[in-house]
C-alpha positions as CSV (number, residue, x, y, z in Angstrom):
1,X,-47.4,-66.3,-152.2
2,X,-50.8,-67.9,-150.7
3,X,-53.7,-66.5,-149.9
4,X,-56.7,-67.4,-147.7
5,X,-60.1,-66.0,-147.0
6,X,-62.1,-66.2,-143.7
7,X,-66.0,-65.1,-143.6
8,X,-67.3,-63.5,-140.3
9,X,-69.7,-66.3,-139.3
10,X,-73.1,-66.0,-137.7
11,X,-73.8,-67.7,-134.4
12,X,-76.4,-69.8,-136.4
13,X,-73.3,-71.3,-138.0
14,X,-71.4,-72.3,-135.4
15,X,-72.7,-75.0,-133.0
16,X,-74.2,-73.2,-130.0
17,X,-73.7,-74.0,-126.4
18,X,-76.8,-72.2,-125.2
19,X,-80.4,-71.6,-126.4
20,X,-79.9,-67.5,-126.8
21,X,-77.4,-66.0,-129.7
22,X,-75.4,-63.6,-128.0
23,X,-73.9,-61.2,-129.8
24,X,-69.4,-61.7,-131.0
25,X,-67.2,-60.0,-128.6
26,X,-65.9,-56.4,-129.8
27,X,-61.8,-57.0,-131.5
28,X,-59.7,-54.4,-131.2
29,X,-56.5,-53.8,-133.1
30,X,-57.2,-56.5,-135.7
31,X,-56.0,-56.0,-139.3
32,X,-58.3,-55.1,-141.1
33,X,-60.2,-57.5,-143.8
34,X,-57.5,-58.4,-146.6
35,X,-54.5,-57.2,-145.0
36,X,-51.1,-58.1,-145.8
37,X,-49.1,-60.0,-143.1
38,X,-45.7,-60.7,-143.4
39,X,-44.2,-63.7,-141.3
40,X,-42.8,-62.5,-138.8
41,X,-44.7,-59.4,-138.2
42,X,-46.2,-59.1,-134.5
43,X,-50.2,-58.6,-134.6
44,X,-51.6,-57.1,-131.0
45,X,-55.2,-57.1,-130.3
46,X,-57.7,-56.5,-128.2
47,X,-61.4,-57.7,-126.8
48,X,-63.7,-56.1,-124.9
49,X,-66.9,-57.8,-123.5
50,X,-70.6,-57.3,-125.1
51,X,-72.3,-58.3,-122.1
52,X,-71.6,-60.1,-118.8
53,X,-72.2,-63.6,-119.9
54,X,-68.5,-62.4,-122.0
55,X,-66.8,-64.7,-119.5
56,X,-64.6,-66.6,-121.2
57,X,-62.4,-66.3,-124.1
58,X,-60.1,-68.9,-125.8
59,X,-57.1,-68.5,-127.8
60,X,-57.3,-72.2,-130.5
61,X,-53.8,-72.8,-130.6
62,X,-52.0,-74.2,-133.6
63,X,-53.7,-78.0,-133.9
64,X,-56.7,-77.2,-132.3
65,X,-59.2,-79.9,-132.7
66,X,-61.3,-78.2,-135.4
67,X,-59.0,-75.8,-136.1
68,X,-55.7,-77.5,-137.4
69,X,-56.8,-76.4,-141.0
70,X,-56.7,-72.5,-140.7
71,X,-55.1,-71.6,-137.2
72,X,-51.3,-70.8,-137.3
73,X,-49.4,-69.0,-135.1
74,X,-46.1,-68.8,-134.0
75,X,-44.5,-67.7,-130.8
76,X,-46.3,-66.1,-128.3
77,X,-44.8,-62.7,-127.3
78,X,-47.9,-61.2,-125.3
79,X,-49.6,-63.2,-122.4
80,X,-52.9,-64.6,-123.6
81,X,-55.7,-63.6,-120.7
82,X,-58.6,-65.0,-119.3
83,X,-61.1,-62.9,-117.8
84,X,-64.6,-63.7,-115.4
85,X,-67.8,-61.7,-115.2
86,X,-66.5,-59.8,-118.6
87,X,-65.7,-56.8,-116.7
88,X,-61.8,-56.1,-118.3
89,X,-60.4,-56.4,-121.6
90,X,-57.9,-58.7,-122.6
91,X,-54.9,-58.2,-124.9
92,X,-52.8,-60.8,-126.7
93,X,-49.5,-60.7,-129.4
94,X,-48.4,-62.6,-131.7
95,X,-45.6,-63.1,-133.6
96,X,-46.6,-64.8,-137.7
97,X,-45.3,-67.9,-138.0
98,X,-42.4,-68.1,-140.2
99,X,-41.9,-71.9,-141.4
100,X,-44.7,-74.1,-141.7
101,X,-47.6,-71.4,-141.7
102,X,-49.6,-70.9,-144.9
103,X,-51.8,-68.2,-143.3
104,X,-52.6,-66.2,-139.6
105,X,-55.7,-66.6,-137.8
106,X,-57.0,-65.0,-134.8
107,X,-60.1,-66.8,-132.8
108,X,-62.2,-65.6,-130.2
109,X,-64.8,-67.0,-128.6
110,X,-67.8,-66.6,-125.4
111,X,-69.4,-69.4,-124.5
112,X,-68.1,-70.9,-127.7
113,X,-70.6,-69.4,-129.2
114,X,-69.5,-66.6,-131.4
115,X,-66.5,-66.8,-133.4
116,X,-65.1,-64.1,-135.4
117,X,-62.8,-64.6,-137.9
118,X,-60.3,-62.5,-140.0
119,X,-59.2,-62.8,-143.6
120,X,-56.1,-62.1,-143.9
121,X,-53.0,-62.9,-146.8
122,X,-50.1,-64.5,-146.0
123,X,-46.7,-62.8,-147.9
124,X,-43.7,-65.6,-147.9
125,X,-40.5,-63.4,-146.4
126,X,-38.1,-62.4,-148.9
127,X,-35.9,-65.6,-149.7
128,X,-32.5,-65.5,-147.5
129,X,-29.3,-64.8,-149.8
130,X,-27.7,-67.7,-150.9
131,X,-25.5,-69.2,-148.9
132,X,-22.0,-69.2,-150.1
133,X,-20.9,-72.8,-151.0
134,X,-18.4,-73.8,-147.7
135,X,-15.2,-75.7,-149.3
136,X,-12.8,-78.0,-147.3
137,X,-9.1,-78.8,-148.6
138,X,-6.7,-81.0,-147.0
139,X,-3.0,-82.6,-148.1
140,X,-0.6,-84.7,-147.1
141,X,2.8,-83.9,-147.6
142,X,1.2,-82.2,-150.8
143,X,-1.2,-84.5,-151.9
144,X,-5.5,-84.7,-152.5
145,X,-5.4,-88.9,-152.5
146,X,-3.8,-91.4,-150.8
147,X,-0.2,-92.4,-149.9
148,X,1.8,-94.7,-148.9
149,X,4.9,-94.1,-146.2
150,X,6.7,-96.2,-143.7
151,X,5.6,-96.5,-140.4
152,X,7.3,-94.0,-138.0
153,X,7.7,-90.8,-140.8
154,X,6.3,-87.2,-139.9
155,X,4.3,-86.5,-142.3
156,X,3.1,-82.6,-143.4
157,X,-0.8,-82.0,-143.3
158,X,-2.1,-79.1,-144.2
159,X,-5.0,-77.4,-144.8
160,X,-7.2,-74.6,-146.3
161,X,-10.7,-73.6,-146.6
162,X,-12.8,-71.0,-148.3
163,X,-16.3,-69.1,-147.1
164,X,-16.1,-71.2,-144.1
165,X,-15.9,-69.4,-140.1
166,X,-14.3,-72.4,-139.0
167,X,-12.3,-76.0,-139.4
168,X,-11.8,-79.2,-137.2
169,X,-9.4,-81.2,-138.2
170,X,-8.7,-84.6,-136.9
171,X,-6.7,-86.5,-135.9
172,X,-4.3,-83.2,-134.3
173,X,-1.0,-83.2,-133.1
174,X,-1.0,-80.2,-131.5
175,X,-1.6,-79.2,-127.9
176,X,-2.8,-76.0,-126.7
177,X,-2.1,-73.6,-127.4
178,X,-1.9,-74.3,-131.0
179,X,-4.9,-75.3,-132.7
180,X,-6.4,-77.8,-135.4
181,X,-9.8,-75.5,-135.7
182,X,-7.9,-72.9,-138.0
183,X,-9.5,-72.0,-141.4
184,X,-6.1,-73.0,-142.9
185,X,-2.7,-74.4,-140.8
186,X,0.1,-76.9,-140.7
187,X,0.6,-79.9,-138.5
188,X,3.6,-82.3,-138.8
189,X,2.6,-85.9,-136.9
190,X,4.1,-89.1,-137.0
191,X,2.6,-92.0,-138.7
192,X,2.9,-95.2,-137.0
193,X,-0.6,-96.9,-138.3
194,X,-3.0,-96.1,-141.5
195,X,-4.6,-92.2,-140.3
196,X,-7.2,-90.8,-142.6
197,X,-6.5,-87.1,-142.2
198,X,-10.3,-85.1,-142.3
199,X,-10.9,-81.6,-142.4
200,X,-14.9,-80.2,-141.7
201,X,-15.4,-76.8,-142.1
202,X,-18.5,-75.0,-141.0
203,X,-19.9,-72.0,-142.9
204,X,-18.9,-68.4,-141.5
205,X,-22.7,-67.4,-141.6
206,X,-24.5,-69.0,-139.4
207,X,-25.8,-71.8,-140.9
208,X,-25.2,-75.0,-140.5
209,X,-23.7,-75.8,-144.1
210,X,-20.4,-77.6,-143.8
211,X,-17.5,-79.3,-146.4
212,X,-15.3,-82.1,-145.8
213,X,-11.5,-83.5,-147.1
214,X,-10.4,-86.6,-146.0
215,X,-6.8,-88.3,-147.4
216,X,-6.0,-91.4,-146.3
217,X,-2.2,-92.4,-145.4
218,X,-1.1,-95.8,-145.7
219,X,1.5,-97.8,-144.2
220,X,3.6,-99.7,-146.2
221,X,4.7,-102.8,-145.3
222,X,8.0,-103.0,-143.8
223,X,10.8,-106.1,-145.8
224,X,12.8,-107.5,-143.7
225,X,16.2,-107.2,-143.9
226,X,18.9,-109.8,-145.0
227,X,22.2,-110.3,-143.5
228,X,25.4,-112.0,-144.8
229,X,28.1,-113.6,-142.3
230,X,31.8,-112.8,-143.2
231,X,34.8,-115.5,-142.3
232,X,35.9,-115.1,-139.1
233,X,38.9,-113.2,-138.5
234,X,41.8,-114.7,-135.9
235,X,43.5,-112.7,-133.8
236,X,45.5,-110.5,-135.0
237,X,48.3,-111.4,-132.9
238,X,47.7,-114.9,-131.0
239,X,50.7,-114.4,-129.0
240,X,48.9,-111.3,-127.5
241,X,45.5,-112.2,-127.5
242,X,44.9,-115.6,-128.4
243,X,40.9,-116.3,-128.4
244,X,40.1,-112.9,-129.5
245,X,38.1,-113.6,-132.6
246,X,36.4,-110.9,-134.9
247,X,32.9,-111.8,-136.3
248,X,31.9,-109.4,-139.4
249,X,28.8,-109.8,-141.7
250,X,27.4,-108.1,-144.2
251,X,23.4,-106.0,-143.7
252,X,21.4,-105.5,-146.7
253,X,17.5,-103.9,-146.4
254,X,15.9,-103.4,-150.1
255,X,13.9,-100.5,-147.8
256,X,15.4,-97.1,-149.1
257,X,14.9,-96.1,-145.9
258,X,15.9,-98.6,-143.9
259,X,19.0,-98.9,-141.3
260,X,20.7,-101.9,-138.9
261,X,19.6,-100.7,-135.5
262,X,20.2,-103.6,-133.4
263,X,22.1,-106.5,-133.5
264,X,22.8,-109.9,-131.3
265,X,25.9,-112.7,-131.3
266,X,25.5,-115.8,-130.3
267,X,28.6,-118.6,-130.6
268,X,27.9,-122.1,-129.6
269,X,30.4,-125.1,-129.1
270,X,30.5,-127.6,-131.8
271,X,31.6,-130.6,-129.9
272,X,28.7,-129.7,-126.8
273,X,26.1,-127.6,-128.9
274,X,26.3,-125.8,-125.7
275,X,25.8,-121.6,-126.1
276,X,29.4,-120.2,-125.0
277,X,28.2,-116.5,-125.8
278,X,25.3,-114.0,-126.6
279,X,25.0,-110.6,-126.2
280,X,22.5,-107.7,-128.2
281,X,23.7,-104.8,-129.1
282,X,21.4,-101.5,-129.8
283,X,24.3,-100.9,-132.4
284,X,24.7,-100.7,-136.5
285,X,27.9,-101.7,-136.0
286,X,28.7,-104.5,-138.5
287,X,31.6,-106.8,-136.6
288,X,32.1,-107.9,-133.3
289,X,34.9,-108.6,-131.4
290,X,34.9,-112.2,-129.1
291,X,36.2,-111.1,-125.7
292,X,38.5,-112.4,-123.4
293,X,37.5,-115.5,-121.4
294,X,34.4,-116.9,-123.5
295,X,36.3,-119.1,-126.0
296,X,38.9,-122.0,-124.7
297,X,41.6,-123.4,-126.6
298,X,41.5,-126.0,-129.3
299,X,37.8,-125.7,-129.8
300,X,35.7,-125.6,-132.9
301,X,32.9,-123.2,-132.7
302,X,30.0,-122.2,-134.6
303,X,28.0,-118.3,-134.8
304,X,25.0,-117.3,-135.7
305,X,24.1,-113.4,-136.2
306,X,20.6,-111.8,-135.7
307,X,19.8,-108.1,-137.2
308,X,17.0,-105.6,-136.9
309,X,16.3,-102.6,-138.9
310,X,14.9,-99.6,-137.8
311,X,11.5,-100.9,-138.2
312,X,12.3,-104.1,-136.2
313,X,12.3,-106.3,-139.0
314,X,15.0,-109.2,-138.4
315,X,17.2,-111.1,-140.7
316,X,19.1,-113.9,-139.5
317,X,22.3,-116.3,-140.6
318,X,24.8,-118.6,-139.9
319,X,28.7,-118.1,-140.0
320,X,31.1,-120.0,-140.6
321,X,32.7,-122.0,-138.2
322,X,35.9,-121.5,-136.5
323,X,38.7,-123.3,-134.3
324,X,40.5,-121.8,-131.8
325,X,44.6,-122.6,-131.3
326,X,45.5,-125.8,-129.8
327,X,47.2,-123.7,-126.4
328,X,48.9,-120.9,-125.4
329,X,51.7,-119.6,-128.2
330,X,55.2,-119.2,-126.5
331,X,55.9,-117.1,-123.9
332,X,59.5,-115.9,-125.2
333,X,62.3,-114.4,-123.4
334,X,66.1,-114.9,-122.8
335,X,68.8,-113.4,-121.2
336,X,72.2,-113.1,-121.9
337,X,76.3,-113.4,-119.7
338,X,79.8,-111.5,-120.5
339,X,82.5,-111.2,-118.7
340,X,83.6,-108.5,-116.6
341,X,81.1,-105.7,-115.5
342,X,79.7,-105.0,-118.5
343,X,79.5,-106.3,-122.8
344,X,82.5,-104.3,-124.4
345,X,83.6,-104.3,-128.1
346,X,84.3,-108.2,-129.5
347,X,83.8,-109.2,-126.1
348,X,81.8,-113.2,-126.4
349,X,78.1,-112.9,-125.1
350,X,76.2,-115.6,-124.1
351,X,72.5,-115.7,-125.4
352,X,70.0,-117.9,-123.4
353,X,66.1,-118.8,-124.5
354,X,63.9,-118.8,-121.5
355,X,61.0,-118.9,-123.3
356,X,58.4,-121.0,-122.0
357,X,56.2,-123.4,-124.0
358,X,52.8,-124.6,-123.7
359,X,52.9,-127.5,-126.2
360,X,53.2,-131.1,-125.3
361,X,56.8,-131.8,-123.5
362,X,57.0,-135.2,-125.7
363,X,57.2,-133.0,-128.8
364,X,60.0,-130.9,-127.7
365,X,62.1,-132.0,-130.4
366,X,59.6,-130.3,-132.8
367,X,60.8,-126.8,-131.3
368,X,62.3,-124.2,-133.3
369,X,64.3,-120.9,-132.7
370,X,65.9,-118.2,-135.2
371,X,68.0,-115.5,-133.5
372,X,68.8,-112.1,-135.0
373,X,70.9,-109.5,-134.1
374,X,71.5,-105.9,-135.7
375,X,73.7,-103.0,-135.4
376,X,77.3,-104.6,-135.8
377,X,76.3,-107.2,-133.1
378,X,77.1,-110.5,-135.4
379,X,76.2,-114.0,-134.4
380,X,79.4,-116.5,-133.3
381,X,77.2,-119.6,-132.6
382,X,74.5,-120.9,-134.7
383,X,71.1,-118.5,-134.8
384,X,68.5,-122.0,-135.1
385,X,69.8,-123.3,-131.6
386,X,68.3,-122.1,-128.0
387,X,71.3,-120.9,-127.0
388,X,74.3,-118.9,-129.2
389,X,76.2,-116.2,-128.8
390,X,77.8,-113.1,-130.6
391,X,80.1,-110.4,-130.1
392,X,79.7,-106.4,-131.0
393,X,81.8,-104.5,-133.8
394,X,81.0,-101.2,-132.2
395,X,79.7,-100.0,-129.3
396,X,76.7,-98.6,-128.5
397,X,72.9,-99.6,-128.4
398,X,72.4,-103.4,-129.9
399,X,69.1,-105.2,-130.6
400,X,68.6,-108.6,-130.3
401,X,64.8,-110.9,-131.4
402,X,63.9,-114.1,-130.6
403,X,61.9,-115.9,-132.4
404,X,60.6,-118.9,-130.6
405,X,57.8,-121.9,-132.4
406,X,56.1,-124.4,-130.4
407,X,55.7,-128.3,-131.9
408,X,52.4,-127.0,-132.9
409,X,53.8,-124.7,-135.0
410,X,53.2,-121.7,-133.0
411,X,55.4,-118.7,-133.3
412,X,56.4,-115.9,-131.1
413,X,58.8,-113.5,-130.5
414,X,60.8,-110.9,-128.0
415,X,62.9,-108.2,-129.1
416,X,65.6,-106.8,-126.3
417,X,68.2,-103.8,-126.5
418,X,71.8,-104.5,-125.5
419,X,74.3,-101.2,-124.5
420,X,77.6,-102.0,-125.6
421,X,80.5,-100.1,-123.9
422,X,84.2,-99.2,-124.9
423,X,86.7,-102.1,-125.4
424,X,88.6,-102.5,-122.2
425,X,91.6,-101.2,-121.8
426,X,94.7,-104.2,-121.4
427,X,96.9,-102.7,-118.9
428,X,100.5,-103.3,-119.6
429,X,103.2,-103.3,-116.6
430,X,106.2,-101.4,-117.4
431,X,109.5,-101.9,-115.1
432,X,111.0,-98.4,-114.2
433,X,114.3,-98.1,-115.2
């Protein structure tokens, strides 16, 4: 503690106004010489005139001109009054100051003429408790330092505290009514861009202690994928579908995490370098089937194939190429004639190709056929000819296929089902006798 003395001073001390000493005004209330104030402590007092000239008393606030050295008071909690003609007292309160004091004093003056002054000893309040240390703790999905994850992943960050009334944490997720100004919680966001996760957490006194946690998440940067073209597929059946190509590849992403999420086709013509096809696909699909009317016949085309994962990284290629057939395959059919009203047992059928070709008429000779027939219906003509025939062992249903190649060497074929009936009867005339 500190302590100050203050000696009642004579008029002949102080500088003097007037030619006459008047006599100090009377204090009431004052502590007495030596007291003990506490800060804090509210002092009342009192003054009543000496004589009529009493007129006018001043209260010296804190930094005073003259008085910055010894006069300290904090706040006011009476009204400080100012009285004429010195016919009523006055009364004023005080509370000690409780920071930057070192001692009280109380001035009054008339005339500033007459000061009186009070010793009095300062006591420093009784320290404050200690305030309790405030501590902070935030993780990300578990962790006190920094990580690494791809951009897009929820992420857990979570959070305690200790001794502390209160937390903001930032950046939150939530919306109302949840909360990021818990003492402790749990927040899953998504990470799209490097987020330093901070907690602050105030003390749960009063004060204005506080504790931080920051952790810092980090995007890692995305590879792009790699993809692998595959050899074009035909048509399975070119008779059916005939431009009907299949284009596979291959998508490879080193990324654990990573996935095709997109991909496009394009095909362009060899002989033109004109773009024949292209379409995008939100798809991880990994082949694509060409269809019907973008490719022509006898044409040689070239692909290209375009993949994104599911962090839009792209990886792009070039297939192989691939030529289309030269025209339409055959279109087969044929018919067949018997005798009578309908095929019967070893009856002679006539087999007929109708099949219509698409190949160049000057190369006709370059045709081929093969006919087959099952089910006891055996061939009597030859089976490599356009036309034949054959006759049934047994009746019943009969199938017959035609198998029908173009000078291009393009093969296609037609199976039909033939009902054979009973042999017919030979009717006999018989003379009665």
């Amino acid at each position: 503690m500190s302590r100050f003395t203050f000696v009642i001073l004579s008029s002949g001390l102080f500088f003097a106004l007037v030619g006459t000493v008047q006599a100090a005004p009377v204090l009431n209330s004052l502590p007495s010489d030596g007291s003990t104030i506490n800060i804090g402590d509210t002092i009342d007092y009192s003054w009543s005139p000496v004589s009529t000239k009493d007129n006018c008393i001043h209260f010296f606030p804190p930094g005073a001109a003259g008085w910055e050295n010894w006069v300290c008071l904090g706040r006011n909690i009476g009204s400080y009054s100012k009285n004429t003609a010195g016919l009523n007292e006055g009364l004023f309160s005080a509370e000690v100051a409780t920071k930057k004091c070192s001692f009280f004093g109380l001035i009054c003056s008339w005339n500033y003429s007459n000061v009186i002054k009070v010793n009095l000893t300062k006591v420093f309040s009784p320290p404050p408790p200690p305030l309790q240390e405030v501590v902070a703790d935030i993780k990300v999905n578990g962790s006190d330092t920094e990580i690494t994850v791809r951009s897009g992943t929820e992420v857990d960050v979570s959070w305690s505290s200790t001794n502390a009334g209160g937390c903001n944490i930032t950046p939150c997720s939530f919306s109302f009514p949840n909360s990021c100004e818990s003492t402790s919680g749990l927040q899953r966001p998504v990470v799209n861009s490097t987020t330093d996760f901070k907690a602050i957490c105030y003390s749960n006194d009063g004060s204005e202690f506080s504790a931080s946690d920051t952790v810092r998440v980090n995007i890692a940067k995305n590879t792009s994928p790699a993809v692998s073209p595959l050899r074009p597929q035909a048509p399975a059946d070119y008779c059916v579908s005939p431009l009907t190509w299949t284009l596979s590849w291959n998508f490879y992403d080193p990324d654990a995490d990573s996935y095709q999420s997109n991909y496009q086709i394009r095909v362009f013509d060899i002989a033109t370098g004109r773009e024949v096809l292209s379409r995008f696909y939100p798809s991880s699909s990994n082949s694509f089937a060409v269809p019907a009317g973008a490719l022509s016949f006898n044409k040689t085309y070239s692909w290209k194939i375009k993949v994104w994962d599911n962090k839009l990284a792209t990886g792009e290629a070039t297939g192989e190429n691939f030529t289309t057939i030269p025209h339409r395959a055959p279109m087969i059919d044929f018919r067949w004639t018997f005798s009578g009203q309908r095929p019967a047992i070893n009856e002679i059928i006539n087999f007929y190709d109708e099949t219509t070709f698409y190949d160049q008429i000057a190369f006709a000779a370059k045709r081929k056929w093969l006919w087959t027939f099952w089910d006891d219906l055996v061939a009597v003509g030859s089976t490599t000819t356009f036309n034949t025939q054959a006759k049934a062992l047994s009746q019943g249903e009969k199938k017959i296929l035609l198998q029908s190649t173009d000078a291009d060497g393009l093969t296609c074929s037609k199976t039909k089902i033939l009902q054979i009936g009973r042999s017919v009867p030979k009717i006999k005339e018989i003379f009665p006798r």
